[in-house]
C-alpha positions in Angstrom: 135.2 111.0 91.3 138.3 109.6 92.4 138.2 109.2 96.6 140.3 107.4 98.8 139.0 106.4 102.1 141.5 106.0 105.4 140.0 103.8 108.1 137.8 100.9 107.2 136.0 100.3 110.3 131.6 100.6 110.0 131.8 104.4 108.9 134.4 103.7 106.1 133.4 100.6 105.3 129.9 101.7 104.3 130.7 104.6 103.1 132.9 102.8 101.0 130.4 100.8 99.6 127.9 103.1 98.9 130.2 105.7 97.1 131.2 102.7 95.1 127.6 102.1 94.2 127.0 105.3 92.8 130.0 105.0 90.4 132.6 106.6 92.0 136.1 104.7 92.2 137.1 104.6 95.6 140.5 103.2 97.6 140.0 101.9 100.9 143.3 102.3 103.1 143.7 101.0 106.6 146.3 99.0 108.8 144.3 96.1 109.1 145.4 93.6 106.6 142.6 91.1 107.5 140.2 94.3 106.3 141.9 95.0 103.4 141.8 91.3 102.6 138.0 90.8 103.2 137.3 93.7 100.9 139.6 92.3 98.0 137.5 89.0 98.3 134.5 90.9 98.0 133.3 90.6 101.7 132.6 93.3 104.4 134.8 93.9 107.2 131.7 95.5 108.8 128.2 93.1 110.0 125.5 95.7 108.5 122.4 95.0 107.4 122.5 94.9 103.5 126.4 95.1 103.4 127.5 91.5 102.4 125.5 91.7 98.9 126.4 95.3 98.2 130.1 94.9 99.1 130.2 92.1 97.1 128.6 94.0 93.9 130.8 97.0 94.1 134.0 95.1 94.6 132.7 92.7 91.3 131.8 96.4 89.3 136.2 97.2 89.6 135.0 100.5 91.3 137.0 99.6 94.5 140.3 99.0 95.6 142.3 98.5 98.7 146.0 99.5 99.8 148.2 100.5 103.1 150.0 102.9 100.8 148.7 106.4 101.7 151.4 108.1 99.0 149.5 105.3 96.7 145.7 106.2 97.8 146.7 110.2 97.6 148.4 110.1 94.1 145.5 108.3 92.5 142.4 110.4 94.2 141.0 114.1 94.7 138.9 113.6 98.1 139.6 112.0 101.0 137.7 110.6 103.2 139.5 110.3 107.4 137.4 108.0 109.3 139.8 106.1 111.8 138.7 105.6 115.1 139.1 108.6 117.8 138.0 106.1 120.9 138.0 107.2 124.6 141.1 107.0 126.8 141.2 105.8 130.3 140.7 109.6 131.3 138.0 110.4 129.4 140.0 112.4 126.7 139.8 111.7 123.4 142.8 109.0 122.5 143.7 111.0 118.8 146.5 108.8 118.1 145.4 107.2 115.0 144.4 110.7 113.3 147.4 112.3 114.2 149.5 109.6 112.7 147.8 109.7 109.7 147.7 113.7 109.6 151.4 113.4 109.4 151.6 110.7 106.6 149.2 112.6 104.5 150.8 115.5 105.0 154.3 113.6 104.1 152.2 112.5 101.1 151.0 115.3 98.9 154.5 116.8 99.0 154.6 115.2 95.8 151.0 115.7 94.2 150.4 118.4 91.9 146.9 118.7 92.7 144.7 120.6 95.5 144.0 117.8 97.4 140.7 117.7 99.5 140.7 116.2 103.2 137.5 115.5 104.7 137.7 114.7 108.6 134.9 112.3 109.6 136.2 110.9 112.4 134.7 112.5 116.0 137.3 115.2 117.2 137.1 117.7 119.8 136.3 121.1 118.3 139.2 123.0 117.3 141.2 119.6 116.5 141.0 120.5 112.5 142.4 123.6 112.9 144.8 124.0 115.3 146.3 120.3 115.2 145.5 118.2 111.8 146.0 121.4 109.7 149.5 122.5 111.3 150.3 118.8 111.0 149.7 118.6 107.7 150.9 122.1 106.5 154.4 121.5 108.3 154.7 117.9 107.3 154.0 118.6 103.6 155.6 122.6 103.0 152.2 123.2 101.5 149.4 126.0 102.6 146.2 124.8 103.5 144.0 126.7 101.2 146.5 127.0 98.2 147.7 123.5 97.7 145.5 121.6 99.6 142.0 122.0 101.9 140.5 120.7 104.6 137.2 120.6 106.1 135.3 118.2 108.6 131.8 116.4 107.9 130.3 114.8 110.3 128.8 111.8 109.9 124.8 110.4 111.6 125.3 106.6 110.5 123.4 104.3 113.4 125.6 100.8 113.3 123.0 98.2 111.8 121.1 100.7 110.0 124.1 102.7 108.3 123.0 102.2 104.5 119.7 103.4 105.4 120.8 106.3 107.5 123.7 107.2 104.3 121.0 107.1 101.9 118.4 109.2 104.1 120.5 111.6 105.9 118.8 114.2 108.8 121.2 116.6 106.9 124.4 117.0 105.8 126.6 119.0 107.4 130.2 120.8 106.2 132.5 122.8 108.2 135.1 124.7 106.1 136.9 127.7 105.9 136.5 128.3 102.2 134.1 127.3 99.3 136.3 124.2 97.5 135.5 121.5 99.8 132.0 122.3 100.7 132.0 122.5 96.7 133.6 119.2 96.0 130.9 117.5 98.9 128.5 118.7 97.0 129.2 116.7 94.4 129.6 113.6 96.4 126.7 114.2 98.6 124.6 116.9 96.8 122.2 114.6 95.3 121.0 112.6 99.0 117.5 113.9 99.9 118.3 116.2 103.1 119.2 119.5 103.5 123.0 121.1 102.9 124.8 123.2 105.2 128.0 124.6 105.4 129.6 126.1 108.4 132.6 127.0 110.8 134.9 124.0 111.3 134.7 124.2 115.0 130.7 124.6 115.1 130.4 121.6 112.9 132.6 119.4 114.9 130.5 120.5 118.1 127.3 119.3 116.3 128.7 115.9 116.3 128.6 115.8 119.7 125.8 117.9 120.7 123.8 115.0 118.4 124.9 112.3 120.7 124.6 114.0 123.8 121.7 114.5 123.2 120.4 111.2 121.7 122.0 110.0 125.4 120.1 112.6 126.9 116.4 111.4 125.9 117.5 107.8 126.4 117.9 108.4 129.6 114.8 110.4 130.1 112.9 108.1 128.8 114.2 104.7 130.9 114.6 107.3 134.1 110.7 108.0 133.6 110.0 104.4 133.4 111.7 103.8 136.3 109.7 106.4 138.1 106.4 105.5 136.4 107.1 101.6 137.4 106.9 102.2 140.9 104.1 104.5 140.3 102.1 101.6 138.6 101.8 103.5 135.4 102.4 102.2 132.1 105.9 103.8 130.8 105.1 103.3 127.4 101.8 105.1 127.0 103.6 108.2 129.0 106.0 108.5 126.6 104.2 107.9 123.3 102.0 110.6 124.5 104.5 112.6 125.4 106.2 111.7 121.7 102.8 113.4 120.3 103.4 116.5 121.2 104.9 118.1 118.0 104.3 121.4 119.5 106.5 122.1 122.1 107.8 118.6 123.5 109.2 116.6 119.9 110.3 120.4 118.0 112.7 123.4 118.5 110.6 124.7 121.3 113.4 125.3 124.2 116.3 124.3 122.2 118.0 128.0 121.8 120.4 128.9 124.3 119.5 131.7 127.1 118.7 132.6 130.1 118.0 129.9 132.7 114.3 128.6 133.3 112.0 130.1 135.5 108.1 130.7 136.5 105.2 129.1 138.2 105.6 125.3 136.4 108.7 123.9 135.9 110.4 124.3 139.2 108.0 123.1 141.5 107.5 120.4 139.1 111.0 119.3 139.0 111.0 119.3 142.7 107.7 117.3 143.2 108.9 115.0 141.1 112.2 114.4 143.1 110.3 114.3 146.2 108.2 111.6 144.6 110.9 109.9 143.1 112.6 109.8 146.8 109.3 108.7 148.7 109.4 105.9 145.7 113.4 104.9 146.3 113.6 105.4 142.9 116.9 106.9 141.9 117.0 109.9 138.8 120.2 111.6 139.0 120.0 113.0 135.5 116.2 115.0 136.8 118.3 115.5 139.8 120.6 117.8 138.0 118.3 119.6 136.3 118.0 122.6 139.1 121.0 122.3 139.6 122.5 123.4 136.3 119.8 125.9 136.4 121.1 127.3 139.3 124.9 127.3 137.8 123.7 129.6 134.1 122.1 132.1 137.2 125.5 131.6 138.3 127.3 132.5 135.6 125.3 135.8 135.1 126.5 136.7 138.5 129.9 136.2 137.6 129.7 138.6 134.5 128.2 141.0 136.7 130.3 140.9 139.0 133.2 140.8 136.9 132.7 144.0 135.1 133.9 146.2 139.0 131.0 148.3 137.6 128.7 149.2 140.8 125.5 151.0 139.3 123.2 148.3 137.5 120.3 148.6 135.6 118.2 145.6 134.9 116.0 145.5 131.6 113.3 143.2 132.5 112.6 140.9 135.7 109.5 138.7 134.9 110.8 135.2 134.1 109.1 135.1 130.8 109.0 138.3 128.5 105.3 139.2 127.8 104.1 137.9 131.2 104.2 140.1 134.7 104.9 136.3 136.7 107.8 137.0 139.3 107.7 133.6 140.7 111.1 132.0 140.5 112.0 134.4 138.1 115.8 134.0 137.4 116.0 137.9 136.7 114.3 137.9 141.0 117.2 136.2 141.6 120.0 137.7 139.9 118.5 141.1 141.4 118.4 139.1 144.9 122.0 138.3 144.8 123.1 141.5 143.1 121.5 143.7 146.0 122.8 141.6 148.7 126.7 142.5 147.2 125.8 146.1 148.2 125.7 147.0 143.9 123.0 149.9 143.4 120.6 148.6 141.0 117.5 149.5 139.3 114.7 148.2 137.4 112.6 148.5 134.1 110.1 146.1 132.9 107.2 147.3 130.6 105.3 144.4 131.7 105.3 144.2 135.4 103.3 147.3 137.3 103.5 146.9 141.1 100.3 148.2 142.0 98.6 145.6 140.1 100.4 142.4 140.9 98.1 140.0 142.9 98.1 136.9 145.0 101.3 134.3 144.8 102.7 136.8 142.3 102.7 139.6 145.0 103.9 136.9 147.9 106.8 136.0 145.9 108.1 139.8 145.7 107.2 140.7 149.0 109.1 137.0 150.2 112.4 137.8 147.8 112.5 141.4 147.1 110.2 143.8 149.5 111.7 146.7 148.2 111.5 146.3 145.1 108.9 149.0 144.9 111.7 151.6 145.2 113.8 149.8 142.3 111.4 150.3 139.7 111.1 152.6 137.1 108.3 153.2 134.6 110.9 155.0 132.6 113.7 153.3 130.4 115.8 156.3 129.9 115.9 156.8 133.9 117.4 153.7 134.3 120.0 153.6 131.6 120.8 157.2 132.7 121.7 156.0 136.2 123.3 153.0 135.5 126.8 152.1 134.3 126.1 148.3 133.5 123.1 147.3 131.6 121.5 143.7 132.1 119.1 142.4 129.1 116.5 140.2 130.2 113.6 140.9 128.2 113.5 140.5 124.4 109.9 143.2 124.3 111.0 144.4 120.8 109.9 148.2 121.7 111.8 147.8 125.0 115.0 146.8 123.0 114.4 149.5 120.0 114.0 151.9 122.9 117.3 150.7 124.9 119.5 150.6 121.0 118.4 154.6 121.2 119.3 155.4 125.0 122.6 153.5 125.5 125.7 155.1 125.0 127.9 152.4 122.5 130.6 152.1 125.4 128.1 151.0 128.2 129.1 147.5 129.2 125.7 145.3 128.1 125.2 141.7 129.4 122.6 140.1 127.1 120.5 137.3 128.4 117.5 137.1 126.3 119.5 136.9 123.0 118.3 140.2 121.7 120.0 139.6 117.9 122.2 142.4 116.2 124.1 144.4 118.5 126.0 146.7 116.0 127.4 149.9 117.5 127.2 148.1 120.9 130.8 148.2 121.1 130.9 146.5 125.2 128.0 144.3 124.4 128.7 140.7 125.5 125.9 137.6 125.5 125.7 134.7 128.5 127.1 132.3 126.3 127.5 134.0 122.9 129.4 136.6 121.3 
């Protein structure tokens, strides 16, 4: 194929050069002249393991070629390939001047090109960048439709600098976010062949991936060195913790706990958090990022109240109230809490949860209730259909598949529903809204 690449930093660069290898002709366009000139010499603009031989083969083969005309780069390509820099501004914000420059130009560009031209965003942006800014941009700046004469789609890249040959030949996945079926059609061509999984998405959702990846490659960074800090003052070897840790496959190191919900609960994780705080402070060893963890626990309990309370509706009924579904545990239920709060607003509210039987709860279990909610005895119903009869707000906090089956045949399709255990399809639930999904 014929692609053009915009931005030459270690992204373009390499992908530059690896395109190249596989036979494809490819333009390089950036600003930079000194780039542009390294390249035409055969040299990388770019210190990466591997790059100063290849760049020097593919620039030899003629399969490369360098310009700062983007009518030039457009006229002579099919795909192209946006990867200039989106860096931080001294807010914080993303500083998109460089990409919306270049939205403009390209836009200014393919007035003249017959063909459907393909841009492929690779640069970070903020979700919702490619289509409500770079698309407008591009649409007004050219007269053209996006979809008609041109396309555009965004693909993020997982290159590591000094390992990005490796990481473009042996991809986690590849990823495509586009509105129709051309692009993710035409990356399949470029890209189809690398041996990882292909998905195509929403735009927005694959622009959010981007970051979700480093957040949360940040995230376990930082769990790991705030551990060793913890397990240095402890006299305990950091290393070994972690490997160990690392060796759990089955719920630590897998997609155990990675689905959004409801907020944490139950007889483990809580105390644990805060026994290791307590340790942590008897230590003087500092772990704000542990530190937050109840914390923003605390805010998605939060957020549950708000809906709640939101809706004006005073009559609710609570599906479920053990913080795990299958288990009768109350302690530090979530649900306990929400019901704690909800109560203390004066709302009338009753319960239903298949699992938990008063009469039979025992020991810490029963201290908990009698601690947080003594009366819940007169909140509970054995019977679903007595619950959604009295209530006027429904709150799902159990995913019991009967319970649920039972509730789709009881609730009437206008009953506001607040889902918090993710229950799936919610068709014919016309008021149905999730925590943080739709």
């Amino acid at each position: 194929m014929n692609i053009s690449i915009f931005g030459l930093g270690y992204v373009g660069a390499v992908s530059l050069a690896c395109l190249a290898r596989e036979g494809h002709n490819v333009v390089g366009v950036d600003v930079d002249p000194a780039k542009l000139q390294l390249i035409r010499d055969g040299k990388t603009p770019v210190v990466e393991e591997g790059m100063v031989e290849l760049m020097a083969k593919v620039v030899a083969s003629g399969c490369v070629s360098v310009t700062t005309d983007v009518a030039q780069a457009l006229r002579g390509t099919e795909v192209s390939l946006i990867c200039v820099g989106t860096p931080s501004a001294a807010n914080g914000s993303q500083d998109q001047g460089a990409v919306l420059r270049l939205a403009r130009e390209l836009g200014q560009a393919i007035r003249t090109v017959e063909h459907a031209h393909v841009f492929v965003f690779r640069s970070t942006l903020v979700p919702g960048t490619v289509e409500e800014v770079l698309r407008p941009i591009i649409e007004e700046a050219s007269g053209k439709k996006e979809g008609r004469d041109f396309h555009v789609c965004f693909q993020p890249e997982f290159l590591r600098e000094g390992s990005s040959i490796r990481d473009y030949d042996h991809p986690p996945f590849t990823i495509v976010g586009a509105n129709g079926e051309h692009a993710p059609a035409v990356l399949r061509r470029l890209f189809g062949h690398l041996p990882c999984d292909f998905h195509q998405t929403s735009v927005r959702a694959a622009e959010m991936v981007k970051y979700c990846c480093n957040n949360f490659h940040a995230l376990k960074i930082t769990f790991a060195n705030e551990t060793a800090r913890l397990c240095d003052a402890l006299g305990v070897d950091p290393f070994e913790v972690m490997d160990l840790v690392c060796r759990d496959t089955q719920l630590n190191i897998s997609r155990a706990y990675l689905k959004p919900g409801f907020a944490f609960g139950g007889s483990c994780l809580p105390k644990d958090l805060r026994a290791t705080m307590y340790l942590a402070k008897q230590k003087d060893v500092d772990l704000p990022m542990h530190a937050g963890i109840l914390a923003s626990n605390r805010e998605h309990i939060d957020l549950a109240i708000r809906k709640v309370m939101a809706s004006g509706k005073r009559r609710v009924g609570l599906i479920g109230l053990a913080f795990k579904t299958g288990t009768d545990d109350l302690r530090e239920s979530p649900l306990v809490l929400l019901a704690e709060y909800l109560l203390g607003k004066g709302l009338s509210l009753l319960v239903h949860d298949p699992d938990v039987h008063l009469s039979s709860l025992l020991g810490a279990n029963r201290r908990y209730i009698e601690q947080h909610l003594p009366h819940i005895g007169a909140l509970i119903r054995p019977d679903l259909a007595a619950v959604v009869a009295e209530s006027d707000f429904v709150v799902i906090g159990t995913s019991d598949k009967k319970t649920i089956g039972e509730l789709r045949a009881l609730v009437q399709p206008h009953t506001p529903i607040l889902d918090l255990a993710n229950i799936g399809a919610h068709d014919g639930l016309v008021a149905y809204q999730g925590l943080t999904w739709r």
